[in-house]
N, C-alpha and C positions, 0 to 999 in steps of 0.2 A: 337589187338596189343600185349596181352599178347602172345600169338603163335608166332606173327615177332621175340617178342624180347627172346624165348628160342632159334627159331631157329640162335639167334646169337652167343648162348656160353655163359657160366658164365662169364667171361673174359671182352666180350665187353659187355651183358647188363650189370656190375658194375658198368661199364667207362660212359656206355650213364644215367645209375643212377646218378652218384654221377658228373658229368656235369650239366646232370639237378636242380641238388639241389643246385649247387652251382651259375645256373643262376636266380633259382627264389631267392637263398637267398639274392643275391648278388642286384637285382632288390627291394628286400624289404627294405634291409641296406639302400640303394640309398633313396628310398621313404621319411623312418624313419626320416632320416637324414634333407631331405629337409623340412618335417613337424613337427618334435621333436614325430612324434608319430611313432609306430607302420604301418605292411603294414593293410589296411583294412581287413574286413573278408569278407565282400559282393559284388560279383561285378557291385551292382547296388550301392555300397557306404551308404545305412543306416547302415548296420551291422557296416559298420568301424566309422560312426559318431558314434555309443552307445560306441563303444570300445574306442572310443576319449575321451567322457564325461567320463566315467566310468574313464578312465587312470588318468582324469585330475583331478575328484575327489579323486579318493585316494590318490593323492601328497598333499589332505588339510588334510589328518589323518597323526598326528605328532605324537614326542615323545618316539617312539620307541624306540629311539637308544642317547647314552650318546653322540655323536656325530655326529652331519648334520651339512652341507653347512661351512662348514670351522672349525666350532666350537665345544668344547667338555668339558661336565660339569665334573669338578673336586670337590665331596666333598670331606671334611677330614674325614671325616668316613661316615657309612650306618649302624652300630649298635646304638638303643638307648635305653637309660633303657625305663622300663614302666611304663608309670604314671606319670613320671618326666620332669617338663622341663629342658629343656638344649638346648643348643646352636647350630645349625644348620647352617653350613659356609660351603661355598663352592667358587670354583671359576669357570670363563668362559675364557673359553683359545681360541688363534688363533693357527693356523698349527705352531709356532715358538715356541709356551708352553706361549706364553706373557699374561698377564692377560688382559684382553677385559673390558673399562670399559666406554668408547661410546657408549652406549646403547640410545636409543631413550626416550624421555618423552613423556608417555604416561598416560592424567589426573593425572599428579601431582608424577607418581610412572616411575621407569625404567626398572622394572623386576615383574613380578609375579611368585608365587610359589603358585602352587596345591599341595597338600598335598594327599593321600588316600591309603583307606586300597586296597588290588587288589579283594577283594570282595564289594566295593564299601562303606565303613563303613569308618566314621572319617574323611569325607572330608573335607577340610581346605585350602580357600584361604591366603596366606598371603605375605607382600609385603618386602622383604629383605633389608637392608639398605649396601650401600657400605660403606667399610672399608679403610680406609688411605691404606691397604698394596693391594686394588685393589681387593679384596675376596669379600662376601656377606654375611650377617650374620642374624638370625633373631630367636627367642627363638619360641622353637618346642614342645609341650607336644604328645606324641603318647598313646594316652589311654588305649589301647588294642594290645594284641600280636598277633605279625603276620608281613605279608609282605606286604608294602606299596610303590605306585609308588610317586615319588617326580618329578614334572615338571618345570622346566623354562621355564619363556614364554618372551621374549622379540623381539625387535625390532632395528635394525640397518640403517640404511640410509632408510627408509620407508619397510624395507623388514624381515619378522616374520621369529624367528626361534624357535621350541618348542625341548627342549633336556630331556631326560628323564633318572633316576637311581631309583634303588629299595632300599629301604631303611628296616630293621629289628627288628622288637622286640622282644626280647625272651620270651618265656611259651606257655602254651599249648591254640592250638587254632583252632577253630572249625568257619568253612568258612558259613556265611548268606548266605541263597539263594536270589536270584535276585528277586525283588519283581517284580509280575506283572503290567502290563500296567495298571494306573488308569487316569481319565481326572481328578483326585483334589486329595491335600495335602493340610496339615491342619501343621503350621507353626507359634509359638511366640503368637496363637491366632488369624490369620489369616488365611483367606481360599484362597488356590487360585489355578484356574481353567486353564488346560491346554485345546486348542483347537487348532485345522488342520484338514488337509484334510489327506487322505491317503498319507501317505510319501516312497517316493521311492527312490532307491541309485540312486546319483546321479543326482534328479532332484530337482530345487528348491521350496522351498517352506517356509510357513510363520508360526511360531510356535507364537502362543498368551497369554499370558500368564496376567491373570484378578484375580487381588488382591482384595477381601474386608475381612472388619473385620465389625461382629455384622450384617452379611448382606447386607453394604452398599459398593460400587467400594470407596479406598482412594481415596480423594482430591486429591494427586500429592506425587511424590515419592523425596528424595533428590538424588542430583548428588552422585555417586559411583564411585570411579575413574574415574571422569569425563565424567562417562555416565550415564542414567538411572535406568540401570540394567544392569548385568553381565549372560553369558549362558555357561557352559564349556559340553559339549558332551564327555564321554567318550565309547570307542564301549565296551560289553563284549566280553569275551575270552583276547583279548591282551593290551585293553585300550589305544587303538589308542585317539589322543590327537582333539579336536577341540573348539576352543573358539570363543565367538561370539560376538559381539556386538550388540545392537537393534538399531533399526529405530527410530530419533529423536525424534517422535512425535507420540501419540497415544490418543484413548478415555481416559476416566475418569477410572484410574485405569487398564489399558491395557497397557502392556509392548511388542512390537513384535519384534521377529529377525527373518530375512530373512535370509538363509542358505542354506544348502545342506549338508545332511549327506553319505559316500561316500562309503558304501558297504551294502549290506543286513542284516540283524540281528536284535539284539537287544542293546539299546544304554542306559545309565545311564547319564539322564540330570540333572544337580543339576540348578537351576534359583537362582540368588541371586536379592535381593531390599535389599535401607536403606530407614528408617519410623524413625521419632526420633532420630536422631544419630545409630541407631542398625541398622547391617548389618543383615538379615531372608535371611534362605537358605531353600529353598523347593526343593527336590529331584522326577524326575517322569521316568518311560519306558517306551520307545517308540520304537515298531518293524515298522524295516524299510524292507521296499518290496523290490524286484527284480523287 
């Protein structure tokens, strides 16, 4: 065929080129459209299911961006001293600038805020209180200098959106390496033990996570924001956003959530439980397959 189409001329092989590409591109659009995905890659169709899940999990890695799905987070500033608390306000705007304050109740809170350094130091759940002028507001200590990702996480007519800004503290500051992958942390004087199977983008799986102290699984954990325990995933490199909730019900000291992490790498999972009134955060790494 390469021979037919010199003996055509530059001229016409471009035209019968750039025809062709414009029917198979035109045939994929079509496809896309009809399916919200992409055209497949295989034409026996597994290649285009992997490329399906794969598409569909990475729409669950959020945060990226100070504005998704209509919305876009406004603080009053992203400088803070160091060491100091002070005041962290911000607001949620719609495409009009209007300030957004229908947010969903979620166990008793409307907004969550992630707090961390972008090498994963100083993590900090906390839960912002609305303000009469429609802002959020919630007192912020940043311990250590450096660049920190700040997350919204909320919810609107049953549907999440995570918005993300970087936030800064000045002096001089030298970046922690990623600790390696371990199955236990040791937390408040608790141990507790991560377990799974091989975890892969994109495919689900059940992360377990078995709390004792002195040797023995707790009795029972309290509600935390109206759930058992809290999981927030973030990926290294861009710290793609993912939060999770667990499965109602588990053994004697077992907290699990059912997930999916959505690209290959390596991930920075912080587990929170409350024991006592105190909220204990254990932090673990976890390389996800291809």
């Amino acid at each position: 065929m390469a021979g037919r189409l010199r003996d055509l001329g530059a001229p016409a092989h471009l035209a019968m080129f750039a025809a062709a590409l414009a029917l198979v591109g035109g045939v994929a659009a079509l496809a896309g459209a009809a399916t919200g995905h992409g055209a497949p890659r295989g034409s026996d169709g597994a290649a285009g299911m992997t490329m399906h899940a794969s598409a569909a999990a990475q729409s669950r890695a959020s945060g990226l961006a100070t504005e998704a799905a209509g919305y876009t987070l406004v603080p009053e500033r992203s400088t803070f001293p160091l060491a100091k608390q002070s005041s962290f306000r911000f607001r949620i705007v719609d495409p009009r600038g209007d300030v957004v304050r229908n947010l969903d109740l979620d166990g008793g809170v409307r907004l969550h805020l992630i707090v961390v350094r972008r090498d994963f130091v100083g993590y900090q759940h906390l839960h912002p209180a609305l303000q009469p002028d429609g802002s959020w507001s919630v007192p912020l200590t940043l311990s250590a200098p450096g660049a920190y990702r700040a997350f919204t996480d909320f919810d609107i007519g049953g549907k999440k959106t995570v918005l993300g800004h970087d936030l800064f503290v000045p002096g001089n500051f030298t970046p922690a390496a990623l600790p390696a992958p371990r199955a236990t942390a040791a937390t408040d004087g608790f141990r507790v033990a991560l377990a799974h199977v091989d975890v892969h983008a994109g495919k689900e799986v059940d992360l377990r996570f078995s709390v004792t102290r002195d040797g023995r699984p707790v009795p029972s954990f309290q509600q935390y924001v109206g759930h058992r325990g809290h999981l927030v995933a973030l990926r290294d490199g861009d710290l793609a956003y993912l939060h999770v909730h667990p499965l109602p019900t588990g053994a004697p000291g077992e907290i699990v959530f059912h997930t999916e992490l959505p690209t290959a790498g390596r991930y920075r999972l912080f587990f929170q439980f409350k024991i006592g009134g105190v909220v204990h955060t254990a932090p673990f790494t976890v390389d996800v397959q291809r």
